[in-house]
C-alpha positions as CSV (number, residue, x, y, z in Angstrom):
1,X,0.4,-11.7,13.7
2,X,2.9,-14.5,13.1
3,X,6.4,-14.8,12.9
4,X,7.6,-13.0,10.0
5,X,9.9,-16.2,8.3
6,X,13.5,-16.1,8.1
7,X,15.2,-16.1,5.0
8,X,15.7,-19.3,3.5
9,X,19.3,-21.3,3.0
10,X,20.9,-20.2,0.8
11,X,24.2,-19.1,-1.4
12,X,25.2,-15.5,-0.1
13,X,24.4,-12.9,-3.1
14,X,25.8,-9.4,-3.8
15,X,22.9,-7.0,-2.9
16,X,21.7,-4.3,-4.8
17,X,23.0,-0.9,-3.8
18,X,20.7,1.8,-4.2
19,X,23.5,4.7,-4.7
20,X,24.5,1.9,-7.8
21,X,20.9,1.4,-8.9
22,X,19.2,4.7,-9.1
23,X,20.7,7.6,-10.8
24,X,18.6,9.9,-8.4
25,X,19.8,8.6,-5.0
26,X,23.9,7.9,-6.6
27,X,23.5,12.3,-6.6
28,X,22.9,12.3,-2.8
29,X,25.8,10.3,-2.4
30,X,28.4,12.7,-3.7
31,X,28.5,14.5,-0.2
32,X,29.6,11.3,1.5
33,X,32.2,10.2,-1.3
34,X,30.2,8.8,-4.2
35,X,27.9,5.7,-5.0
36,X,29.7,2.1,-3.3
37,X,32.5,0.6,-5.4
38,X,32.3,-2.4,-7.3
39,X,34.8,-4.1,-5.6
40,X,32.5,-4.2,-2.1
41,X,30.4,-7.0,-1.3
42,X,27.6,-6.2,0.1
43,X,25.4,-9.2,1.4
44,X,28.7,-11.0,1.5
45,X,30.6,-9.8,3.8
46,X,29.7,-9.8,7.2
47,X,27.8,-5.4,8.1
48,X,28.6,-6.6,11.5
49,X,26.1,-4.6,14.1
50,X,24.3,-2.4,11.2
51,X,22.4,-4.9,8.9
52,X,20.2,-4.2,5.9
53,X,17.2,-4.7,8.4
54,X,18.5,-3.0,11.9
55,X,18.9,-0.1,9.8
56,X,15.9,-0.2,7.8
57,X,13.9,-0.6,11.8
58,X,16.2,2.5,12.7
59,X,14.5,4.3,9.8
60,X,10.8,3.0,10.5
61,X,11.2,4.1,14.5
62,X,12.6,7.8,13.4
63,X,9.5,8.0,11.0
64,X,6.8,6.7,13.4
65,X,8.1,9.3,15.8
66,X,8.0,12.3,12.9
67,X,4.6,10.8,12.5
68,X,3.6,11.1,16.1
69,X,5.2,14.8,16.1
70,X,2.8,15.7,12.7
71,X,0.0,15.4,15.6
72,X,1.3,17.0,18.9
73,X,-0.8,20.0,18.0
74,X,-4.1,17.7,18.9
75,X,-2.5,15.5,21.3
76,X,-2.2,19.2,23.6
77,X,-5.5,20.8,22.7
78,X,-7.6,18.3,21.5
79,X,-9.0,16.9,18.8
80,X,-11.7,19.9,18.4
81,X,-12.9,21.2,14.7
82,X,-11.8,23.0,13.0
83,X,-8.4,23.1,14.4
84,X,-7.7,19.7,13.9
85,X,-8.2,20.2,9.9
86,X,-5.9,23.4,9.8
87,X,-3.0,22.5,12.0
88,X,-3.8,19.1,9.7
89,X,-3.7,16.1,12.8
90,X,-7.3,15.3,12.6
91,X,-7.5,11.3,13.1
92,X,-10.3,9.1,13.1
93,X,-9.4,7.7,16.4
94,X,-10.3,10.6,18.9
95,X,-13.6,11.0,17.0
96,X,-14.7,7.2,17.2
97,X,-14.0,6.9,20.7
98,X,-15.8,10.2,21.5
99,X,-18.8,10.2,18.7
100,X,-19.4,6.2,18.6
101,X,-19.7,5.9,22.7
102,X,-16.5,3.5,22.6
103,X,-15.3,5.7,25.3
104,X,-18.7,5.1,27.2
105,X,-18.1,1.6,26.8
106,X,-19.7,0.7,23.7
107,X,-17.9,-1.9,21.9
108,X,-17.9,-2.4,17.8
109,X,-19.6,-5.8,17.1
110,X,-19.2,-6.9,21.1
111,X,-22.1,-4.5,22.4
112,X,-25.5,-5.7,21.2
113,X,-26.5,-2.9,19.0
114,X,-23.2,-1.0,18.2
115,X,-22.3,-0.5,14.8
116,X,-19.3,0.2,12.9
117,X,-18.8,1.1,9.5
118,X,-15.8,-0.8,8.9
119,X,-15.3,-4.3,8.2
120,X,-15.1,-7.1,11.1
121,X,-11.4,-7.2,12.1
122,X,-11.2,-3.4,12.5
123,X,-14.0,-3.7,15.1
124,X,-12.2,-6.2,16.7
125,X,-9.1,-3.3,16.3
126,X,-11.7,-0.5,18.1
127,X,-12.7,-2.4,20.7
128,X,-9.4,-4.4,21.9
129,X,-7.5,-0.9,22.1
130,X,-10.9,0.3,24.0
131,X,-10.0,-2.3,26.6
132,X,-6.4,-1.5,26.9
133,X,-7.3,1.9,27.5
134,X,-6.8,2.9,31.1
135,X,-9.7,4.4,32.8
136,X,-13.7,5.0,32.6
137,X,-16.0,6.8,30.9
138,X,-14.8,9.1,28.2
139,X,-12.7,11.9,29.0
140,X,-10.0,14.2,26.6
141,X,-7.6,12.1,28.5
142,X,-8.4,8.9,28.0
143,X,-8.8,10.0,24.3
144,X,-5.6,10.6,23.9
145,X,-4.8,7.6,25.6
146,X,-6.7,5.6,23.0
147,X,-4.8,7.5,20.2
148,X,-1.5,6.5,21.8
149,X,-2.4,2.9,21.8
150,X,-3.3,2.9,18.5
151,X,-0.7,4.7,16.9
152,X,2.2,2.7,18.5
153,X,0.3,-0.5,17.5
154,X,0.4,1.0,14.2
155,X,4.0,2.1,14.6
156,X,4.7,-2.1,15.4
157,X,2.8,-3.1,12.1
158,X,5.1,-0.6,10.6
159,X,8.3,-2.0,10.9
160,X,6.6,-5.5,10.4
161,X,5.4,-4.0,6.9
162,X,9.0,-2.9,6.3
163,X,11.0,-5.8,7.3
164,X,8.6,-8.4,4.9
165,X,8.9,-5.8,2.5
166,X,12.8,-6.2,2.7
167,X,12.8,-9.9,2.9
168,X,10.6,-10.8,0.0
169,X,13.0,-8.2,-2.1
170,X,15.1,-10.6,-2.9
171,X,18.7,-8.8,-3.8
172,X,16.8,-5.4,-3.2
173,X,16.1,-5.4,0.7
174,X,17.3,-1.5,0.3
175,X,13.9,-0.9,-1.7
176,X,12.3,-1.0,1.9
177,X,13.7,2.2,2.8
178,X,10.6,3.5,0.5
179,X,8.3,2.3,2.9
180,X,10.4,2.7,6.1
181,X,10.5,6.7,5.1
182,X,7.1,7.5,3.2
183,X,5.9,11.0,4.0
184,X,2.6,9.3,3.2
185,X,2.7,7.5,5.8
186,X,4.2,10.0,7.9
187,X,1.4,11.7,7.5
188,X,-1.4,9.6,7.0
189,X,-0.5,6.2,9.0
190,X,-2.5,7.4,12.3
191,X,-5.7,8.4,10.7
192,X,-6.9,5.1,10.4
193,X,-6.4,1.7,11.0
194,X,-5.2,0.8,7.2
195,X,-2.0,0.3,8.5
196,X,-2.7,-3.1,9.3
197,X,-4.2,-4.2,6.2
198,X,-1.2,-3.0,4.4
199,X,0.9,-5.2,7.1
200,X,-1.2,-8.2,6.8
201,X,-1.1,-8.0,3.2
202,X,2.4,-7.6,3.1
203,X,3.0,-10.2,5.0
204,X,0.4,-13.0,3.0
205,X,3.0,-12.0,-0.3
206,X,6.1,-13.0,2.6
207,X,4.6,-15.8,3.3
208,X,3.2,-16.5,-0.3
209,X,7.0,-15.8,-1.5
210,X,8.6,-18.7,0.5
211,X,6.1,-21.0,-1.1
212,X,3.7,-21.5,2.1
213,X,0.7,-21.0,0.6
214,X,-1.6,-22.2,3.9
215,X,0.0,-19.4,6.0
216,X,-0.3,-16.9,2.9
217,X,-3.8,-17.7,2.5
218,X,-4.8,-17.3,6.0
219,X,-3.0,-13.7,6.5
220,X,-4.8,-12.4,3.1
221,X,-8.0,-13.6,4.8
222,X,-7.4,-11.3,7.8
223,X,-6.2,-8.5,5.6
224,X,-9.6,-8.8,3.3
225,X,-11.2,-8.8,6.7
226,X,-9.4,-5.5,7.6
227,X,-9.8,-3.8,4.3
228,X,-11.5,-5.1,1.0
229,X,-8.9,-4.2,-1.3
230,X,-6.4,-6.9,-0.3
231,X,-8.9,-9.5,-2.4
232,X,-7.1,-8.4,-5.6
233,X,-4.0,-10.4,-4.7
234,X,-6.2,-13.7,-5.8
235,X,-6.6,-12.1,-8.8
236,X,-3.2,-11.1,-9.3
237,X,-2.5,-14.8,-8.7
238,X,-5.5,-16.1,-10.7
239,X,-3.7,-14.1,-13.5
240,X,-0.6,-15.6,-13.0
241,X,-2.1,-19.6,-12.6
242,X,-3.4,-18.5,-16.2
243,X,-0.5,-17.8,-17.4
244,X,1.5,-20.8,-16.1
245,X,-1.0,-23.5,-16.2
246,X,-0.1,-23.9,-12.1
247,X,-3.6,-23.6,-10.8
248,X,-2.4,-25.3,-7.1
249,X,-1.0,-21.6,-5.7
250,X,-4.3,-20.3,-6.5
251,X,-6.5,-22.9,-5.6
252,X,-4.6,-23.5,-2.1
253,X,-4.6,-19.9,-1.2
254,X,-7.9,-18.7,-1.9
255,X,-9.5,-21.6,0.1
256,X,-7.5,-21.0,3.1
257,X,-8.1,-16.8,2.6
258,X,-11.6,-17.6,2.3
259,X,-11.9,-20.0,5.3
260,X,-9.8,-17.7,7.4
261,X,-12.4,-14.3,6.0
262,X,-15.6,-17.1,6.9
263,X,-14.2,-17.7,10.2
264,X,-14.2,-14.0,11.3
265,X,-17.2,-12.7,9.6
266,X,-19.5,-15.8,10.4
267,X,-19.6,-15.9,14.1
268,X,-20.2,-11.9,13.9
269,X,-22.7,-12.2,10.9
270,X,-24.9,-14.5,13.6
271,X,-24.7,-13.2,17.1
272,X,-24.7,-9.4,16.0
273,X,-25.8,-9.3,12.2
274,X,-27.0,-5.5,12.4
275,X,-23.3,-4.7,13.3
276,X,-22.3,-7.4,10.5
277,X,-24.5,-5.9,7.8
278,X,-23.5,-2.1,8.5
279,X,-20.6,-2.3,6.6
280,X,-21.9,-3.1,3.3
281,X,-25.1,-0.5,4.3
282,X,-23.2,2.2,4.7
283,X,-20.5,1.6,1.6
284,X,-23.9,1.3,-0.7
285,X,-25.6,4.1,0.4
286,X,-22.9,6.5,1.4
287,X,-22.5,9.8,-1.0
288,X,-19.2,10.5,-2.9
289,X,-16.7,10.8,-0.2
290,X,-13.4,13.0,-0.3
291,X,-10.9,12.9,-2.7
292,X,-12.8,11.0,-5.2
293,X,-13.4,11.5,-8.8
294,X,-17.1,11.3,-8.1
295,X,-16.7,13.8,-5.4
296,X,-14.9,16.6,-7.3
297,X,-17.6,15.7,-10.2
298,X,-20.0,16.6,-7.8
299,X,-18.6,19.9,-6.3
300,X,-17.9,21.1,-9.8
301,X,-21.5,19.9,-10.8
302,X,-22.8,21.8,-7.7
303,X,-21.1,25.0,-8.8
304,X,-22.2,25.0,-12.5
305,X,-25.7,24.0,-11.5
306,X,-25.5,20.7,-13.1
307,X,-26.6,17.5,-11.6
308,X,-24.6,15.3,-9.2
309,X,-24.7,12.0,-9.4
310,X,-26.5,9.9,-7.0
311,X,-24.6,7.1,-5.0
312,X,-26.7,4.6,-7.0
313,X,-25.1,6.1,-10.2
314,X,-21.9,6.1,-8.8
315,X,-21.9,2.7,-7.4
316,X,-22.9,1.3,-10.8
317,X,-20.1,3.7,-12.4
318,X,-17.5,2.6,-10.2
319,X,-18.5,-0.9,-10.3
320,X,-18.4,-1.0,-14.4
321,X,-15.2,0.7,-14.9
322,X,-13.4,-1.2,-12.4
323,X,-14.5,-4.5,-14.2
324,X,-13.3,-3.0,-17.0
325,X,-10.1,-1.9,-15.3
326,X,-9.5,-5.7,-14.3
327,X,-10.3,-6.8,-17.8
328,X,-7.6,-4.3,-19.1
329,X,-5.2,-5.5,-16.4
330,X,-6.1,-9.3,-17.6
331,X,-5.2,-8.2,-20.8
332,X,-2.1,-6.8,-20.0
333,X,-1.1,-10.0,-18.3
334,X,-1.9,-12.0,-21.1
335,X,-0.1,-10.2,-24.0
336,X,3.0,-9.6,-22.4
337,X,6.1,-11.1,-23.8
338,X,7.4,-12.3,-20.4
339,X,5.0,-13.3,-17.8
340,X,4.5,-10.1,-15.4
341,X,5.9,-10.1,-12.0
342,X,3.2,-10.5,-9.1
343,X,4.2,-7.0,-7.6
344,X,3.2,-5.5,-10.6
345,X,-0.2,-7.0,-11.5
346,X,-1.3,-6.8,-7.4
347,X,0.0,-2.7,-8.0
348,X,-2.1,-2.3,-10.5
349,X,-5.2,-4.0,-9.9
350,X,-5.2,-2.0,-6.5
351,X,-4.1,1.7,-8.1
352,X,-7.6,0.9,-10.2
353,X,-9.4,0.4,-7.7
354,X,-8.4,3.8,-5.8
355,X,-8.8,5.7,-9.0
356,X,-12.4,4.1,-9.5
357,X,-13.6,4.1,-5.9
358,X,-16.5,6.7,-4.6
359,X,-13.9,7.5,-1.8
360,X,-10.5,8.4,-1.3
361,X,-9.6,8.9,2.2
362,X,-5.9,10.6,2.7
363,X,-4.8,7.4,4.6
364,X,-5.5,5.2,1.4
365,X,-2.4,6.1,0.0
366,X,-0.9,3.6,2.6
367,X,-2.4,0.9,0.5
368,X,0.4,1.7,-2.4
369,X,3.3,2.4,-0.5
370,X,4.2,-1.3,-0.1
371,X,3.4,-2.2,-3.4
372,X,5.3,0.4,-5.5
373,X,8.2,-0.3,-3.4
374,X,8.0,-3.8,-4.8
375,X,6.6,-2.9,-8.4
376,X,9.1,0.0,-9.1
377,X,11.7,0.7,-6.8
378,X,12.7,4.1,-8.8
379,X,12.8,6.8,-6.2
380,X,12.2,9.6,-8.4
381,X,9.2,8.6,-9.8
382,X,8.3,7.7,-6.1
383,X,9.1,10.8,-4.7
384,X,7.3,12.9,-7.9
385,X,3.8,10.4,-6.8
386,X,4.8,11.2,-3.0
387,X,4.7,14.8,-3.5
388,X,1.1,15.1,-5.4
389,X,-0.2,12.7,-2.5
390,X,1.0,15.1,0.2
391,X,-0.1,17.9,-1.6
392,X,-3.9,16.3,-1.7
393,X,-3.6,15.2,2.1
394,X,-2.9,19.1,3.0
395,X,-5.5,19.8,0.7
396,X,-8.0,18.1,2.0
397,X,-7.7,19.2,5.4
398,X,-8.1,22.6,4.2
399,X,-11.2,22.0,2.5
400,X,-12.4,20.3,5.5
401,X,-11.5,23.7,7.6
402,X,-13.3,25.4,5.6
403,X,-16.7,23.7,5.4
404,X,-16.6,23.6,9.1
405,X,-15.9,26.7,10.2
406,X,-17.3,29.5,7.8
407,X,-13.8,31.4,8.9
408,X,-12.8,34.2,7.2
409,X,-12.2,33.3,3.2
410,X,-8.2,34.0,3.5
411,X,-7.8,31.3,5.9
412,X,-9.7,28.4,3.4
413,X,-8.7,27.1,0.2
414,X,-11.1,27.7,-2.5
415,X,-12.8,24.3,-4.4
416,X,-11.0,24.7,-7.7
417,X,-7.6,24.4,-5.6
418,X,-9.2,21.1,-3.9
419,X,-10.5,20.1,-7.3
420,X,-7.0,20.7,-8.8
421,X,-5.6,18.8,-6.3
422,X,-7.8,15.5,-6.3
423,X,-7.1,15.9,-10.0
424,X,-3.5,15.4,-9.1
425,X,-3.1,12.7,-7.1
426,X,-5.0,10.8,-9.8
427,X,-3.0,11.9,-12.7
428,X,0.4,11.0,-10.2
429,X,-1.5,7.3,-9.3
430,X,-2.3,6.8,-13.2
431,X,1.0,8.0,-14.6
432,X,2.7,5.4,-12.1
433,X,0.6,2.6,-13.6
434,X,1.4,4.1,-17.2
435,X,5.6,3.1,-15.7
436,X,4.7,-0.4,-14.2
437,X,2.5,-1.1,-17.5
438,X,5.8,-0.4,-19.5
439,X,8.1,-2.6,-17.3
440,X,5.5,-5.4,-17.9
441,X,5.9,-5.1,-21.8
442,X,9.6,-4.3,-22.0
443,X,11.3,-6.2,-18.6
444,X,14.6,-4.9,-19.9
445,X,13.7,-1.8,-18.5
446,X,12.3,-3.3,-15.3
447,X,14.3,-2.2,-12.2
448,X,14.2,-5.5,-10.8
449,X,14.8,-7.8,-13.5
450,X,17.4,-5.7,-14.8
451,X,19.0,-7.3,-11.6
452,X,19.2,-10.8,-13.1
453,X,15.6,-11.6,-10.9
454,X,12.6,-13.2,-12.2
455,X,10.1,-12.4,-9.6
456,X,10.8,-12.5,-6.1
457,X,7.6,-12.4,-5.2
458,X,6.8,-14.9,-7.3
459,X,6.7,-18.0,-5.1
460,X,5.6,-20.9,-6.7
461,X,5.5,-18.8,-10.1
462,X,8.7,-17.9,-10.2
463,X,10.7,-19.1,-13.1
464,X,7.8,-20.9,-15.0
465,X,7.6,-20.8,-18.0
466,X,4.1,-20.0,-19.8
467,X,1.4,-22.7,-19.9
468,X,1.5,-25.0,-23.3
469,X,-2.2,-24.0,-24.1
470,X,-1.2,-20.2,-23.8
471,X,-2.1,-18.9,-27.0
472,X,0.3,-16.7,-27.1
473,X,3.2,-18.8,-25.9
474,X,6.2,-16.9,-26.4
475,X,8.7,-18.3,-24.1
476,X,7.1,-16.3,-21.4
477,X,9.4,-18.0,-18.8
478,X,13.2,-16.2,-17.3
479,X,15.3,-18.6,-19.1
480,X,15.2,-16.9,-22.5
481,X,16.4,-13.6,-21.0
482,X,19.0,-14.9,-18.8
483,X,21.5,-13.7,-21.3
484,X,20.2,-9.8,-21.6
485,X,20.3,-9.8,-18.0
486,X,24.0,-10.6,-17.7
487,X,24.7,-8.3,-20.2
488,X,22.9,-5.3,-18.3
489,X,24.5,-6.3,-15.2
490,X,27.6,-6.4,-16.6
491,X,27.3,-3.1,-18.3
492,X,25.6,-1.5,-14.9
493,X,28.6,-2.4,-12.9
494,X,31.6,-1.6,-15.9
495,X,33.4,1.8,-15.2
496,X,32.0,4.4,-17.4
497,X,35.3,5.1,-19.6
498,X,35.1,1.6,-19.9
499,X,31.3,1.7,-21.4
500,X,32.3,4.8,-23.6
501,X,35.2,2.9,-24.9
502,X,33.2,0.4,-26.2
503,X,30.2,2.0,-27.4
504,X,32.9,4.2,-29.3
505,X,34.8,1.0,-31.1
């Protein structure tokens, strides 16, 4: 993974201070004195040994090891069902390198004949951590070893995630903290290997930030090669090149993501093309997985004595309402006074794509974390979404307990509860959107811009103004608004008498 890039030179500005930003976390603070001052300057004045980032890797390290903890129970007895559903460490690790022969020695796409249903780059993933795994054969300890491996790769990618996430902030580096500390990742980052797609991604945006649009393009290629879901950023972008008439960022990026994606897949695709093709095989073919829409559909279906949908049916379902998901995201885009931030549009093309997918593993949720952190740094809504997705990753273990044990029916949750639950995560995912959706059409309210920032993310789009053919050319651009945000920022930092004073006179 390369070098995550230093911030640029530049004039020293006053950071954002969460306990002075959010009227959730400036409660907390009342035990240690209040929310920071006014007259302090952080970002000015020298934090000495404890700096935004050293802190916010503090955070990430106490979290991986919480995370580690959530799965001592397996890492003593083993990674046997259906204990590893109810005491809820089940991870997908143990059961490749035991079910899939990579403990035998079978390598994903290396071993003629292996197969993996994942895409190219987590094969590569399986099999390097195969090789760093001490010992032969497959054994329970060597299984654990290869969990090990994994997870404190994982835990690396982690605070890599965090500290681009921090650094492409711009006067928010603090809004990392949602990422360094996300029980969803507590609790999901070691099922799977999504962690690195979410670090890969994060890192393309870093990259794509400071204007290096080679370097961004290459690191969305990997990601894409990870997971699919990292593709929407060129559409986010395309979106954004529409809206600005600046077609180079786009142009530039997607040919060195999709040279970077051709140079992985290809040489796979030739020398081992049944491990190549099993992928897309299995994602066509596969039924509704867990946590779906499709999936509770089905269960419910089951129950009733209606018919379930077929995974044709579904793929042509899922495949027509997240076209028209996009369209409706495009449209957003386009009839927005002020040109949406980058954050936002990538958020929401990939919150779609979850809600509309014929599978939604627990681990998924890693896929948002970064994004929301960066879309809508308001940590109550964060912590309302946070607690419907832990509540869906307990649930599903439980289900999964119970369809493979048969136990006794007081030890198993029922499948309305399950249903209910899948039904919440959704409604939390789509009521988030619903927020981001109205920070796009009234950027007043925006967390970020209320800040006096355009779009940090931005890169090359930041502070352009909207395309001369725009048809709806409304002064899209920050300059217009410079003036509201002086006057919020003024009014955010003004002592409260002060404020009633004047809204009194």
């Amino acid at each position: 993974m390369p070098e995550i890039p230093p911030h640029p030179p530049q004039r020293p500005l006053r950071l954002v201070v969460p306990s002075g930003s959010d009227s959730l976390l400036r409660h907390f603070t009342e035990v240690l004195g209040g929310p920071l001052g006014k007259r302090t300057a952080p970002g000015i004045v020298a934090p000495h040994i404890f700096t935004v980032e050293r802190v916010l890797i503090l955070l990430t390290v106490g979290a991986a090891l919480l995370s580690i903890a959530v799965k001592q129970y397996c890492r003593t007895n083993g990674w046997e069902s259906p204990a590893q559903f109810y005491s809820t460490c089940y991870s997908d690790f143990p059961e490749l390198f035991r079910n899939r022969g990579i403990g035998d020695g079978t390598l994903p796409i290396f071993t003629a004949g292996a197969s993996l249903e994942y895409p190219v780059l987590i094969g590569f993933l399986a099999a390097l951590t195969a090789l760093l795994t001490p010992g032969e054969g497959y054994s329970a300890a060597r299984s654990l070893a290869y969990f090990d491996i994994n997870a404190t790769l994982i835990a690396a990618v982690w605070i890599v995630t965090v500290i681009a996430t921090a650094r492409m902030a711009g006067r928010r580096p603090w809004d990392a903290a949602m990422v360094a500390l996300a029980p969803g990742i507590v609790l999901a980052g070691v099922i799977n290997w999504d962690m690195w797609a979410a670090g890969l991604l994060a890192m393309g945006m870093l990259f794509f930030a400071r204007n290096r649009l080679v370097p961004a393009g290459i690191l969305i290629g990997l990601a894409v090669a990870t997971k699919l879901y990292p593709v929407i950023f060129l559409g986010a972008i395309f979106l954004l090149g529409l809206r600005t008439g600046r077609w180079r960022p786009f142009i530039v990026t997607t040919a060195a993501a999709a040279a970077t994606w051709g140079a992985v897949n290809l040489p796979v695709a030739l020398l081992n093309p049944a491990a190549w093709e099993s992928f897309g095989q299995f994602s066509v073919g596969r039924e509704a997985g867990y946590g779906s829409a499709w999936f509770a559909y089905n269960l419910v279906a089951g129950q009733t004595g209606s018919s379930v949908l077929e995974p044709r049916t579904i793929n042509l379902l899922f495949a027509g309402l997240f076209v028209l998901s996009c369209l409706g995201i495009a449209a957003v885009a386009v009839t927005a006074e002020r040109r949406p931030r980058l954050a936002q549009l990538l958020f929401l093309g990939v919150a779609a794509f979850i809600l509309c997918n014929k599978v939604y593993s627990p681990q998924f949720v890693v896929w948002l974390i970064p994004l929301i952190a960066l879309a809508r740094p308001r940590w109550r809504d964060y912590l309302v979404w946070q607690g419907a997705e832990v509540l869906h990753w307990a649930a599903t273990w439980m289900y999964l307990g119970r369809i493979t044990s048969n136990g006794p029916s007081q030890h198993n949750i029922d499948t309305p509860y399950y249903v209910l639950a899948v039904i919440l995560h959704m409604l939390a995912t789509a009521y988030l959107m619903a927020r981001v959706i109205w920070d796009i059409y009234q950027p007043a309210m925006d967390p970020v811009r209320r800040q006096g920032m355009d779009d940090p993310q931005g890169g090359p789009f930041r502070e352009a103004p909207d395309a001369r053919y725009f048809p709806l050319r409304r002064g899209g651009g920050a300059t217009s608004y410079d003036g509201m945000h002086a006057l919020l920022d003024k009014s955010a930092t003004e002592p409260r008498d002060q404020r009633a004073k004047g809204n009194h006179a």
